[in-house]
N, C-alpha and C positions, 0 to 999 in steps of 0.2 A: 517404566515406559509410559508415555501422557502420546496417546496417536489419536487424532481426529479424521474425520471425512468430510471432503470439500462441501457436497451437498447438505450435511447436519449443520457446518455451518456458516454457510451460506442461509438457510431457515431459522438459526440465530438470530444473525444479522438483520435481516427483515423484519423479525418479528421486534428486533430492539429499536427500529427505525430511525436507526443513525449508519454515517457511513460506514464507521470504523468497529470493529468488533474484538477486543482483545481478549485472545484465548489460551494465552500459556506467558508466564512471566515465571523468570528465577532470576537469582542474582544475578548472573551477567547477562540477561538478555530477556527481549517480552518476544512475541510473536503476535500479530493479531490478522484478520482477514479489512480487506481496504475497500469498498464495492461503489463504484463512479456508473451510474448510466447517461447514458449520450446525450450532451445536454447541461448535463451537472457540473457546474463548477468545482475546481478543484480549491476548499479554504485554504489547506494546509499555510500554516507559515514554517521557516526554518527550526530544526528540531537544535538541541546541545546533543544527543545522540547519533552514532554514525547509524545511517538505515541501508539494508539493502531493500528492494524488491521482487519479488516473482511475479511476472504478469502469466497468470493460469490460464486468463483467455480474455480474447479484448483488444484492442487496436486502437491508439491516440498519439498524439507528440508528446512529447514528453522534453521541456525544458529546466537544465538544473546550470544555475550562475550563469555563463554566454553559449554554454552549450545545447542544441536543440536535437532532437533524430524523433523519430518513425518510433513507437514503440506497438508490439504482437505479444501472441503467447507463445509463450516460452522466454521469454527475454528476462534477464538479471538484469536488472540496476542499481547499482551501489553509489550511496550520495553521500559525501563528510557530514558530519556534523559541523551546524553552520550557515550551510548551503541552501540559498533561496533555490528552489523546485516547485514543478506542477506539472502535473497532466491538463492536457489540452486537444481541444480539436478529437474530442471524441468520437470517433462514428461507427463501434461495436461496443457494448458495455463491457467497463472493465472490473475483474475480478483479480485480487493482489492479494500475495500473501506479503506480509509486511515483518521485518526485524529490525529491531533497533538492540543496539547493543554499545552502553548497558540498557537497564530497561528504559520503557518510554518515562519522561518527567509526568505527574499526574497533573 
Protein backbone atom coordinates (compact mmCIF):
# COMPACT_ATOMS: atom_id res chain seq x y z
CA UNK A 1 0.00 0.00 0.00
CA UNK A 2 1.72 3.75 -0.86
CA UNK A 3 -1.36 6.16 0.85
CA UNK A 4 -0.59 9.89 1.31
CA UNK A 5 -2.61 12.91 3.02
CA UNK A 6 -3.87 15.87 1.11
CA UNK A 7 -2.53 18.22 3.68
CA UNK A 8 1.58 16.50 3.81
CA UNK A 9 1.16 17.05 0.50
CA UNK A 10 0.02 20.00 -0.29
CA UNK A 11 3.37 21.10 2.23
CA UNK A 12 5.40 19.31 -0.37
CA UNK A 13 4.22 21.14 -2.97
CA UNK A 14 4.94 24.41 -1.52
CA UNK A 15 7.86 23.86 -0.01
CA UNK A 16 9.10 22.55 -3.81
CA UNK A 17 7.63 25.82 -5.30
CA UNK A 18 6.44 24.54 -8.49
CA UNK A 19 2.89 23.66 -9.46
CA UNK A 20 2.99 20.16 -9.95
CA UNK A 21 4.18 17.69 -7.34
CA UNK A 22 4.56 14.10 -8.46
CA UNK A 23 3.92 11.59 -5.73
CA UNK A 24 3.43 7.94 -6.77
CA UNK A 25 4.59 6.58 -10.31
CA UNK A 26 4.47 2.56 -11.45
CA UNK A 27 4.35 1.21 -14.67
CA UNK A 28 1.10 1.90 -15.80
CA UNK A 29 0.38 5.25 -14.21
CA UNK A 30 2.13 8.35 -12.18
CA UNK A 31 -0.28 10.31 -9.83
CA UNK A 32 0.83 13.70 -8.79
CA UNK A 33 -1.02 16.82 -6.83
CA UNK A 34 -1.68 20.03 -9.55
CA UNK A 35 -2.06 23.31 -7.18
CA UNK A 36 -3.22 26.72 -9.46
CA UNK A 37 -4.12 29.90 -7.11
CA UNK A 38 -6.42 32.45 -8.55
CA UNK A 39 -4.65 34.25 -10.84
CA UNK A 40 -2.10 31.69 -12.04
CA UNK A 41 -1.90 30.73 -15.43
CA UNK A 42 -2.46 27.44 -16.40
CA UNK A 43 1.19 26.45 -18.77
CA UNK A 44 0.26 23.14 -19.28
CA UNK A 45 0.47 22.03 -23.08
CA UNK A 46 -1.15 18.59 -24.37
CA UNK A 47 0.28 15.45 -22.60
CA UNK A 48 0.82 11.91 -25.11
CA UNK A 49 -0.74 10.41 -21.79
CA UNK A 50 -4.58 9.97 -21.22
CA UNK A 51 -5.11 12.28 -17.79
CA UNK A 52 -7.86 12.16 -15.55
CA UNK A 53 -8.38 14.92 -12.81
CA UNK A 54 -9.89 15.29 -9.22
CA UNK A 55 -10.71 18.71 -8.37
CA UNK A 56 -10.26 18.29 -4.17
CA UNK A 57 -11.28 21.87 -3.85
CA UNK A 58 -11.35 24.88 -6.16
CA UNK A 59 -13.61 26.33 -8.66
CA UNK A 60 -12.37 27.59 -12.44
CA UNK A 61 -13.44 26.89 -16.30
CA UNK A 62 -11.99 24.44 -17.38
CA UNK A 63 -11.50 24.27 -21.38
CA UNK A 64 -10.41 20.82 -23.09
CA UNK A 65 -10.27 20.91 -27.45
CA UNK A 66 -13.97 23.23 -28.09
CA UNK A 67 -15.29 22.03 -24.94
CA UNK A 68 -15.65 24.54 -21.97
CA UNK A 69 -17.91 24.04 -18.36
CA UNK A 70 -17.66 25.43 -14.78
CA UNK A 71 -15.36 23.31 -12.92
CA UNK A 72 -15.81 22.76 -8.32
CA UNK A 73 -14.69 20.12 -5.90
CA UNK A 74 -15.61 17.07 -6.46
CA UNK A 75 -15.48 17.07 -10.27
CA UNK A 76 -13.59 14.24 -12.49
CA UNK A 77 -12.22 15.32 -15.53
CA UNK A 78 -10.83 12.93 -17.99
CA UNK A 79 -8.89 14.29 -21.09
CA UNK A 80 -7.34 11.96 -24.11
CA UNK A 81 -4.19 12.00 -24.68
CA UNK A 82 -3.51 14.66 -27.21
CA UNK A 83 -5.95 17.24 -26.07
CA UNK A 84 -5.26 20.88 -25.91
CA UNK A 85 -6.76 21.77 -22.08
CA UNK A 86 -6.43 24.44 -19.30
CA UNK A 87 -7.94 25.65 -16.35
CA UNK A 88 -9.06 29.07 -16.45
CA UNK A 89 -10.94 31.92 -14.92
CA UNK A 90 -9.92 30.92 -11.59
CA UNK A 91 -11.75 32.50 -8.59
CA UNK A 92 -11.10 29.85 -5.59
CA UNK A 93 -7.68 28.18 -5.68
CA UNK A 94 -7.34 25.01 -7.15
CA UNK A 95 -6.17 21.81 -5.59
CA UNK A 96 -6.02 18.50 -8.20
CA UNK A 97 -5.12 15.39 -7.86
CA UNK A 98 -3.71 14.53 -11.13
CA UNK A 99 -3.35 10.76 -13.19
CA UNK A 100 -1.94 10.15 -16.14
CA UNK A 101 -1.90 6.81 -17.43
CA UNK A 102 0.64 5.45 -18.52
CA UNK A 103 3.12 7.48 -16.54
CA UNK A 104 3.63 11.24 -17.15
CA UNK A 105 6.62 11.71 -20.14
CA UNK A 106 9.56 13.32 -18.12
Amino acid sequence: MDAHALGELLREQAVAGRPYLEFLRSNALSVGLYVLHVGDPDRQLPHREDEVYVVMRGRSRFTAGSEEREVTTGDVIFVSAGVRHRFHDISMDLELIVVFAPPESA
